[in-house]
Z-matrix of the N, CA and C atoms (Angstrom, degrees):
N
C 1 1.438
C 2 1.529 1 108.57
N 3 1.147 2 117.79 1 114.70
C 4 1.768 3 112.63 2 167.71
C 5 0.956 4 119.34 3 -70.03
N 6 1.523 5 115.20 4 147.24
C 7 1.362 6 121.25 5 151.59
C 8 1.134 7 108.94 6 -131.86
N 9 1.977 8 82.51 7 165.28
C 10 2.037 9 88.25 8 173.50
C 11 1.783 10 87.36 9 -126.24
N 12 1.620 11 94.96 10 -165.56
C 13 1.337 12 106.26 11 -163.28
C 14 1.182 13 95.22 12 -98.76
N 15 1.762 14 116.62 13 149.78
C 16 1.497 15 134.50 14 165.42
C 17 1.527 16 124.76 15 -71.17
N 18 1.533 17 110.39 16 -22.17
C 19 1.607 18 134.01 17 162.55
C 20 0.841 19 119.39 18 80.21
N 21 1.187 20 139.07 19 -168.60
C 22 1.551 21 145.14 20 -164.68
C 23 2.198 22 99.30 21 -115.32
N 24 1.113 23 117.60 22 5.89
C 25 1.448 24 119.51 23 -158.97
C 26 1.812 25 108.53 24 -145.79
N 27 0.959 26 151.28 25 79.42
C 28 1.234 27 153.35 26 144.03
C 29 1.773 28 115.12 27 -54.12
N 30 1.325 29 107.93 28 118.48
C 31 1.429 30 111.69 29 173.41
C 32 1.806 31 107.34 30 23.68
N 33 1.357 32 135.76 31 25.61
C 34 1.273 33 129.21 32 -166.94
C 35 1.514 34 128.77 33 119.56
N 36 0.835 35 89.31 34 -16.70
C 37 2.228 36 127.35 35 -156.36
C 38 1.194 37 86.56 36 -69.39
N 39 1.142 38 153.37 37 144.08
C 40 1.575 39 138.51 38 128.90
C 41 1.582 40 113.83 39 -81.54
N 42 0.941 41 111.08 40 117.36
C 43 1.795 42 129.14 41 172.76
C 44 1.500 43 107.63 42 -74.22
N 45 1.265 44 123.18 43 154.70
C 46 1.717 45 120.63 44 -172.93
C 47 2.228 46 80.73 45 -172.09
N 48 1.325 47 99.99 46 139.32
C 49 1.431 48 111.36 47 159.96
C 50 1.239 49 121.32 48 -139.38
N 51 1.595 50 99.02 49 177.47
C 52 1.478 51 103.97 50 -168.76
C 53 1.229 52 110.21 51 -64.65
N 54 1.626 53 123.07 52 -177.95
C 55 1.341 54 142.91 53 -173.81
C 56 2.215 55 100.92 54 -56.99
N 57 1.085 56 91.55 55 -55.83
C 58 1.476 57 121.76 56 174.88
C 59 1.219 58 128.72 57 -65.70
N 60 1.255 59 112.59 58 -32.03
C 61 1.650 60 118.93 59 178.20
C 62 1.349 61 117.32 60 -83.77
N 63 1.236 62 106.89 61 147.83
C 64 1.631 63 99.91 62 175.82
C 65 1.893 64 93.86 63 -118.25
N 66 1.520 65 114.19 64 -168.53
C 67 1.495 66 125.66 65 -178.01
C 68 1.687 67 117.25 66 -113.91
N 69 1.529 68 102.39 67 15.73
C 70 1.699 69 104.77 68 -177.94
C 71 1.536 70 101.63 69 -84.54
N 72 1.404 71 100.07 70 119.38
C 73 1.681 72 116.74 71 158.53
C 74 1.158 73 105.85 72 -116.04
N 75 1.909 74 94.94 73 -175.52
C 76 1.246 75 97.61 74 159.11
C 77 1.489 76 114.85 75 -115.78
N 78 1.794 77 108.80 76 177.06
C 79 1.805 78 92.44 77 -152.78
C 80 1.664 79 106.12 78 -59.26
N 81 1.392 80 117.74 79 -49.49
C 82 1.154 81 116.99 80 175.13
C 83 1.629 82 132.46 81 -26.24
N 84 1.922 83 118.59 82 -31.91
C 85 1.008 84 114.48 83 176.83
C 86 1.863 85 102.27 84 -84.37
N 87 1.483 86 120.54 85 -32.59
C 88 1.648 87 111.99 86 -171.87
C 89 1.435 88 80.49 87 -72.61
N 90 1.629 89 151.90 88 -56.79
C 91 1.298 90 107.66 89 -168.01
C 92 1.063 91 127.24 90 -38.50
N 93 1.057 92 131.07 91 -68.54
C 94 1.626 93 151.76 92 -175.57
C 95 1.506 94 91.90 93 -50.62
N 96 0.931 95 140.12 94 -45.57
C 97 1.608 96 110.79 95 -171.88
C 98 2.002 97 94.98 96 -78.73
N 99 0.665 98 116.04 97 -49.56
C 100 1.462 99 116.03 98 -178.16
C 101 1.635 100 114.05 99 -47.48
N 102 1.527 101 114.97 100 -7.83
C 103 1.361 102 121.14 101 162.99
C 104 1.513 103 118.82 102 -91.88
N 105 1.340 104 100.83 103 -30.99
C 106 1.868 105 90.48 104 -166.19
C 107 1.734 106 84.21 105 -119.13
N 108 1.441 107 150.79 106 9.67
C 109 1.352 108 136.49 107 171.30
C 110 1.461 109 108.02 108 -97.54
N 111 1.520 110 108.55 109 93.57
C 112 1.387 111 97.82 110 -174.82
C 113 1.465 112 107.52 111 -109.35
N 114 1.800 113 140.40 112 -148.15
C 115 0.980 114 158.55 113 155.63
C 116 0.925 115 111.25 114 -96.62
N 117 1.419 116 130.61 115 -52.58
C 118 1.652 117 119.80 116 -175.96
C 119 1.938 118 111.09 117 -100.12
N 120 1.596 119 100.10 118 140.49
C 121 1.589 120 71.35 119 166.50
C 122 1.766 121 94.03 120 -130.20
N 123 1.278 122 85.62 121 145.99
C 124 1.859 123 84.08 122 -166.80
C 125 1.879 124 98.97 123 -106.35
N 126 1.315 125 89.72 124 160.00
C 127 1.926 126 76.46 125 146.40
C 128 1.613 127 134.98 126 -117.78
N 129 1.285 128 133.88 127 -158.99
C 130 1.182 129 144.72 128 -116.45
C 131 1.988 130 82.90 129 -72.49
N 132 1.225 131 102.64 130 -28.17
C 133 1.515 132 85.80 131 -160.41
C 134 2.095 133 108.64 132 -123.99
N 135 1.797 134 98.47 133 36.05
C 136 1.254 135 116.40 134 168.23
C 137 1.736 136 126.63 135 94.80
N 138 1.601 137 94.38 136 -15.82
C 139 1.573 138 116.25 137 -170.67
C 140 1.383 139 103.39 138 -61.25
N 141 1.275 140 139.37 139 137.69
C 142 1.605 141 140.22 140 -156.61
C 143 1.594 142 92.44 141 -101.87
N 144 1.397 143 97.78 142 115.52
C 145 1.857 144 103.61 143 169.16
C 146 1.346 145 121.95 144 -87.05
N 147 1.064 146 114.06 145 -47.21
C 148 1.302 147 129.69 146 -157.97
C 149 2.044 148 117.09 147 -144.86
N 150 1.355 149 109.07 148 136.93
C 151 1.227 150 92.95 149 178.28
C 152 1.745 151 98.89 150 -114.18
N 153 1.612 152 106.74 151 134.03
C 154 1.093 153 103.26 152 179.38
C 155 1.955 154 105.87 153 -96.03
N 156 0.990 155 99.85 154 122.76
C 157 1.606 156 116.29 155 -174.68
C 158 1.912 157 105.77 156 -84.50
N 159 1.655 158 101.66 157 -57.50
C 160 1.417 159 82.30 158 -161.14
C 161 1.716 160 90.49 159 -149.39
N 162 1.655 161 101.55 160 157.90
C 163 1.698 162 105.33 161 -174.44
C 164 1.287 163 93.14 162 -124.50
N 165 1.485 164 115.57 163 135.95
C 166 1.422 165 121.36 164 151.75
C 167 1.258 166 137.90 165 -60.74
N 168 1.386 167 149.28 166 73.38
C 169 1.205 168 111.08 167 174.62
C 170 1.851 169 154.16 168 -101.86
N 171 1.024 170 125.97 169 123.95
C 172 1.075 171 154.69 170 -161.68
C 173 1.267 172 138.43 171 -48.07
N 174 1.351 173 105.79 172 -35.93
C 175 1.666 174 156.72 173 170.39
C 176 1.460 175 115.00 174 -157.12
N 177 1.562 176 99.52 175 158.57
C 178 1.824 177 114.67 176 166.41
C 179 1.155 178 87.62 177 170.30
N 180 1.328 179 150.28 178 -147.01
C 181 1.908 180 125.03 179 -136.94
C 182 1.561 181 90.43 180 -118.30
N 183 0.975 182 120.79 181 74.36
C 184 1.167 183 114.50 182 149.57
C 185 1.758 184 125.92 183 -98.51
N 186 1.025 185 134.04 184 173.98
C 187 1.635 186 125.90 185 176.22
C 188 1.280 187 101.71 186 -76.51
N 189 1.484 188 121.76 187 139.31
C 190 1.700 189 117.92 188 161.40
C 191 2.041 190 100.41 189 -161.67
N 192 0.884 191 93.50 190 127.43
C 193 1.560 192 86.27 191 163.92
C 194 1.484 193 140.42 192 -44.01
N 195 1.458 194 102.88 193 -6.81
C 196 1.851 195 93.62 194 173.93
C 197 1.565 196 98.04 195 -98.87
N 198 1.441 197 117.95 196 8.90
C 199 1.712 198 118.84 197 -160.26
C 200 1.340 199 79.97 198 -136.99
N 201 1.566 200 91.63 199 108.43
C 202 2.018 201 99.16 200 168.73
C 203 0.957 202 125.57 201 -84.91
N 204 1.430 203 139.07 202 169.07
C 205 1.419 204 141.73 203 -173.30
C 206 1.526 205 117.80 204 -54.13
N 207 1.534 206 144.82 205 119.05
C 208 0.471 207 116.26 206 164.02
C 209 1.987 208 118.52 207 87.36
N 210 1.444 209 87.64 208 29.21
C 211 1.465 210 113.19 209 -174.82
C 212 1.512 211 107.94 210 -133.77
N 213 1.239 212 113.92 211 145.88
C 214 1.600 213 121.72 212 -170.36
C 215 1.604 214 112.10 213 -41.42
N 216 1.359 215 125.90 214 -36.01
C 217 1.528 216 127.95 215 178.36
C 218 1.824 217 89.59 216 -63.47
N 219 1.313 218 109.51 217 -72.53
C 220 1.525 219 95.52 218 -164.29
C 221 1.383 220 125.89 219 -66.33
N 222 1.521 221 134.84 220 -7.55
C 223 1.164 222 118.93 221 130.66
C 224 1.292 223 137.92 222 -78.70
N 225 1.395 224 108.29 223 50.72
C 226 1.451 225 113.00 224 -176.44
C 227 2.119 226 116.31 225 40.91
N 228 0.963 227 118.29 226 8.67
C 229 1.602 228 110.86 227 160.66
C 230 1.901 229 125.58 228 -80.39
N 231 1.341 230 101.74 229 22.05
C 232 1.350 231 116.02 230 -174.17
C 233 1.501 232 106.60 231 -143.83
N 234 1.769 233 96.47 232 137.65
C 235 1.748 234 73.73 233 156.57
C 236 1.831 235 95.43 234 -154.16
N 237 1.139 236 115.50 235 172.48
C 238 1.580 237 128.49 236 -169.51
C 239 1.758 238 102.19 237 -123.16
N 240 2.019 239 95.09 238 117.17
C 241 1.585 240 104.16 239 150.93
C 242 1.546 241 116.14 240 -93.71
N 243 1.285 242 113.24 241 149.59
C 244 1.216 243 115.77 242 157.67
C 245 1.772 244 116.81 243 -136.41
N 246 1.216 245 110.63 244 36.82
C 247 1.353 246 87.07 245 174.53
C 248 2.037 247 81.92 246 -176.57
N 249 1.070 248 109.80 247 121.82
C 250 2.028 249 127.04 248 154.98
C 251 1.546 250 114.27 249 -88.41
N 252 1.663 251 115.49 250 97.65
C 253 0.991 252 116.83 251 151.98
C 254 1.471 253 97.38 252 81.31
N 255 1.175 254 108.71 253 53.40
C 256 1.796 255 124.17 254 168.27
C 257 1.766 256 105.09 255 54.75
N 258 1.591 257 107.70 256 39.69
C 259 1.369 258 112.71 257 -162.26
C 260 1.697 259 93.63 258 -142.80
N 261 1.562 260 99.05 259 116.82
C 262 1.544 261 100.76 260 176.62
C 263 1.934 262 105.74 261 -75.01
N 264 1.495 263 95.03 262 154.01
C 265 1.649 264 87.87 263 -159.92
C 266 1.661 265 78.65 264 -103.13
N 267 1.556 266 135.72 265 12.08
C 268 1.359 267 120.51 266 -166.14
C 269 1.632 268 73.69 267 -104.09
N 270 0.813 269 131.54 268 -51.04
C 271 2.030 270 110.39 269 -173.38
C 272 1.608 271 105.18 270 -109.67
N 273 1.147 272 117.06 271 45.41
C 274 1.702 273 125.22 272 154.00
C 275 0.872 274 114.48 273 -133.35
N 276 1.615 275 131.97 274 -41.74
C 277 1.563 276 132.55 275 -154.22
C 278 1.728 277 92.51 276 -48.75
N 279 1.376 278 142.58 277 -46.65
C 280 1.390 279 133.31 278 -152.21
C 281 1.472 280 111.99 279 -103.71
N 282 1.387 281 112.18 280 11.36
C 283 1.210 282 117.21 281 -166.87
C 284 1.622 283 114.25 282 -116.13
N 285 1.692 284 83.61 283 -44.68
C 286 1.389 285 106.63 284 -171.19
C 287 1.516 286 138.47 285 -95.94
N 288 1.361 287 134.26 286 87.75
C 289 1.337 288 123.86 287 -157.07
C 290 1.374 289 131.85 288 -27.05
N 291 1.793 290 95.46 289 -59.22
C 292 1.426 291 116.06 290 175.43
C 293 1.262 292 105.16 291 -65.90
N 294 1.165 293 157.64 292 -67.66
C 295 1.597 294 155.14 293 177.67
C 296 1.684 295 89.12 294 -29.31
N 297 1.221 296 123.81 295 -93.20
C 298 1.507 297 129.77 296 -175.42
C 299 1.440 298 115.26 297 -30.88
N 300 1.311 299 120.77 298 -61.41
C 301 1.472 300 110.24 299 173.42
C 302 1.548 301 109.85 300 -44.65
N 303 1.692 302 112.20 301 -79.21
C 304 1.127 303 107.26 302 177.22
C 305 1.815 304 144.71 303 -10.17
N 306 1.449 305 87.65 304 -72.82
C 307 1.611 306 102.07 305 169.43
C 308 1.739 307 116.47 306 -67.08
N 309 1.306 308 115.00 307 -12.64
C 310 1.516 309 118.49 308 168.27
C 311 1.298 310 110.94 309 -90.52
N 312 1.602 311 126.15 310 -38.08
C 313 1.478 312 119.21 311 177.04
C 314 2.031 313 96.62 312 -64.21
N 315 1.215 314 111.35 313 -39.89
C 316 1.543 315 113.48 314 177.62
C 317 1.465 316 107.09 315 -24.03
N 318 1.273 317 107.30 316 -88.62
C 319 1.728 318 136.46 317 156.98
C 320 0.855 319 117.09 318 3.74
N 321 1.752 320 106.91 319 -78.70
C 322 1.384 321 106.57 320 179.44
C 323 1.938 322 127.03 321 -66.84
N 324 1.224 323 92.33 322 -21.11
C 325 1.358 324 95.21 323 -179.69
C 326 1.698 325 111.58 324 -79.42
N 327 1.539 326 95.79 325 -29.61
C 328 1.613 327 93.36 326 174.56
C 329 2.330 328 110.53 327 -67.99
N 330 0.932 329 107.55 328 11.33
C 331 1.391 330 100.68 329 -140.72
C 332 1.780 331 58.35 330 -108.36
N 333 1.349 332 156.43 331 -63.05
C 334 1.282 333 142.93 332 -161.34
C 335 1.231 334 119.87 333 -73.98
N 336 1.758 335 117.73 334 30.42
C 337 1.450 336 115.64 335 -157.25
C 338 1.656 337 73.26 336 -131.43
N 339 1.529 338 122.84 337 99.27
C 340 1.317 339 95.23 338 160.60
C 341 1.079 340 143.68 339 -94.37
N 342 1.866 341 113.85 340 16.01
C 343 1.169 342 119.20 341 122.39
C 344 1.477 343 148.85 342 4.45
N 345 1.107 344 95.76 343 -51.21
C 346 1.771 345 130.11 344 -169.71
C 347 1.555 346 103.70 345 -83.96
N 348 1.359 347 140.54 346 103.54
C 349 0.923 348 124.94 347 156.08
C 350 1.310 349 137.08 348 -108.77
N 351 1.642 350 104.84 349 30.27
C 352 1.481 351 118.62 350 166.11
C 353 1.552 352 112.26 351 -167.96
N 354 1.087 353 104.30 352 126.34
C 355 1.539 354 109.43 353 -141.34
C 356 2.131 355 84.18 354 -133.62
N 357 1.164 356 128.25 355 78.37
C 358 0.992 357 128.18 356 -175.12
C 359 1.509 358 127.27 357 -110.36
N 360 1.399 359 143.82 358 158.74
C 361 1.842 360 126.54 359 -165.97
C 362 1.523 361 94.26 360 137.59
N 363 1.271 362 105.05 361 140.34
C 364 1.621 363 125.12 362 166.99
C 365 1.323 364 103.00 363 -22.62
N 366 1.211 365 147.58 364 -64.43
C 367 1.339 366 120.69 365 -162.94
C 368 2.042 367 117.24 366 -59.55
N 369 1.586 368 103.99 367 -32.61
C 370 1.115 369 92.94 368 178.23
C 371 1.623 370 104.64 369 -171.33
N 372 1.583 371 140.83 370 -174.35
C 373 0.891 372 116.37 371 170.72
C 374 1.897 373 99.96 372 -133.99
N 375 1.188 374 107.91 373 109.28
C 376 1.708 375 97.57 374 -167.85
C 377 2.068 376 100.42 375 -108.53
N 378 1.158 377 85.59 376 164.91
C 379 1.807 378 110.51 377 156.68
C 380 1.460 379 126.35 378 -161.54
N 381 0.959 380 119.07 379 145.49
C 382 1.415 381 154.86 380 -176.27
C 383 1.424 382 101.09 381 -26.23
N 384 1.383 383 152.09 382 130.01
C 385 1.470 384 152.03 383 -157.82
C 386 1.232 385 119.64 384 -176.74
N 387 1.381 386 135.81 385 119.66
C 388 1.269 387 125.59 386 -136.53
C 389 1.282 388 119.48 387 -34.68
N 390 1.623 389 126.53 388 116.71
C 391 1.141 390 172.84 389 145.94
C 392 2.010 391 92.20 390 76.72
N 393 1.452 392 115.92 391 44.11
C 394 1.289 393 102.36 392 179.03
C 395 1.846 394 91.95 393 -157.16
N 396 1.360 395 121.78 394 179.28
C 397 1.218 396 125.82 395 145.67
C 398 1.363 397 152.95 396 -67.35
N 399 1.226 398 157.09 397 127.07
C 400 1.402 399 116.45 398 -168.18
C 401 1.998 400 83.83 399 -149.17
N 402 1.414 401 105.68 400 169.75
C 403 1.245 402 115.90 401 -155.33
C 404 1.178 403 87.48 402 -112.61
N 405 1.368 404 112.19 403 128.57
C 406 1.623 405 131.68 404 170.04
C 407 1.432 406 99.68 405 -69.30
N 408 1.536 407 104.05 406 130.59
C 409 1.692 408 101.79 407 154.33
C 410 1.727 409 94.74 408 -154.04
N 411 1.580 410 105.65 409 178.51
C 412 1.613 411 108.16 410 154.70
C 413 1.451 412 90.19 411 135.48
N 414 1.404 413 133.69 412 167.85
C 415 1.617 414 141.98 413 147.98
C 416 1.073 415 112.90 414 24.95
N 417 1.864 416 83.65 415 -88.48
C 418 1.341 417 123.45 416 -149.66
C 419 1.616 418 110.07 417 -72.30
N 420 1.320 419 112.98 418 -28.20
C 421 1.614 420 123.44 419 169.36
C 422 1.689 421 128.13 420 -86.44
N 423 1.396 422 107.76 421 4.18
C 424 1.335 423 119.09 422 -179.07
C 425 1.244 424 117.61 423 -59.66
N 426 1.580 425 140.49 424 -62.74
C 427 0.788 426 141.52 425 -178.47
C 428 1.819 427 114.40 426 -58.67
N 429 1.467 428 130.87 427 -57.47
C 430 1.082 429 120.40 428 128.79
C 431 1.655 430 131.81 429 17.16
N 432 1.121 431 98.35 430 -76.25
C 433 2.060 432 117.53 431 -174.08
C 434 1.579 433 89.35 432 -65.66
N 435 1.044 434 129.41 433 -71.05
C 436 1.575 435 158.01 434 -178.52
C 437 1.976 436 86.88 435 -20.01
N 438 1.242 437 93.89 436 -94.97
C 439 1.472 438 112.20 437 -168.84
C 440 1.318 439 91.14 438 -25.27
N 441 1.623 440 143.25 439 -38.10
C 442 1.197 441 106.73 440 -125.92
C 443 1.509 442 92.04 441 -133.47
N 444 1.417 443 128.72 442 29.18
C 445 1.252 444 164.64 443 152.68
C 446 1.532 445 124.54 444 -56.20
N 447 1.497 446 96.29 445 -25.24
C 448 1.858 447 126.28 446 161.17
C 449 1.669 448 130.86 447 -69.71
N 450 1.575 449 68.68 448 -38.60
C 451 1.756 450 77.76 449 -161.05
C 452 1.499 451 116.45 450 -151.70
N 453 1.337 452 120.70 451 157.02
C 454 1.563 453 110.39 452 171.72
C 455 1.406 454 124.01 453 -83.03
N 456 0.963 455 129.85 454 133.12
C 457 2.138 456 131.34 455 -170.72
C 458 1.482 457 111.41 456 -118.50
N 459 1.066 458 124.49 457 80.01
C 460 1.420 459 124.54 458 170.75
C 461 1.841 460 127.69 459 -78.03
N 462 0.854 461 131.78 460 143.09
C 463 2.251 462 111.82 461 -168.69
C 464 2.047 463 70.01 462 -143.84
N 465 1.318 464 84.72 463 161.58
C 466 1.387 465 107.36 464 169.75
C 467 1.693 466 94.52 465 -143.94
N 468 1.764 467 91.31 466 145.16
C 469 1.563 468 85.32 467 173.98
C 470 1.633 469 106.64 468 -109.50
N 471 1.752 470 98.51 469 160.09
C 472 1.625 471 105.00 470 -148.03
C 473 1.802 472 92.83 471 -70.64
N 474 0.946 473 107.26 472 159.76
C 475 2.203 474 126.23 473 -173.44
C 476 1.285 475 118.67 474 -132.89
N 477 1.498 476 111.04 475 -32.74
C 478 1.528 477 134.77 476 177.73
C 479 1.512 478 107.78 477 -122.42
N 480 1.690 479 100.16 478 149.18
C 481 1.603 480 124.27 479 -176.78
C 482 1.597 481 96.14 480 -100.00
């Protein structure tokens, strides 16, 4: 499976990762981030809210024990934010407007990529369901929702050899 790199630059964005992470995806996931990682995020009717400057990332296929063999992170079809604009979203998302907007315009924008078949982060945790989105919840998905209350989790599924 090839990959290329996710980079240090999104549409403007500056990208930065962990100690551990590296930037190999596959192309399918830098498309998809190159759709919903923008600079401006406006709302419903264009007015500029927020400027998103820079994304953390956290994970993308590197080896780690919470990412099993042979799972969308380690073939690079996943990757993990944790932080909008030098701002961890695990102790801002509830505090902080801009963190919250941000990572929710994220969301939603990931939610028109149907590309995307897991689109997960404090605002909600959705997947793909006949020909629409729908928001995981229940029991059995708790822990799931929980984890992902930290950080944003986007996977694309692979389209190209």
């Amino acid at each position: 499976m090839a990959k290329t790199k996710l980079g240090a630059d999104i549409n403007g964005v500056i990208v930065t990762y962990s100690a551990t992470s590296n930037s190999d995806v596959i192309e399918e996931l830098l498309e998809a981030m190159r759709k919903i990682i923008k600079p401006q995020i406006n709302d419903s009717e264009g007015n500029l809210l927020y400027n998103l400057n820079s994304i953390y990332v956290s994970s993308t296929s590197e080896p780690c024990a919470v990412h099993k063999e042979g799972g969308a992170h380690r073939e690079g079809k996943a990757v993990d934010i944790s932080k909008i604009n030098n701002k961890a979203i695990t102790t801002n998302y509830s505090t902080d407007a801009e963190v919250q907007t941000i990572c929710d315009a994220l969301q939603v924008a990931a939610s028109e990529d149907w590309n995307i078949v897991e689109n997960f982060g404090p605002l909600a945790c959705f997947q793909p369901y006949k020909g629409g989105y729908i928001q995981i919840s229940g029991e059995r998905n708790k822990p799931l929702i929980q984890q992902h209350k930290t950080h944003l989790h986007f996977c694309v599924k692979q389209t190209k050899t």
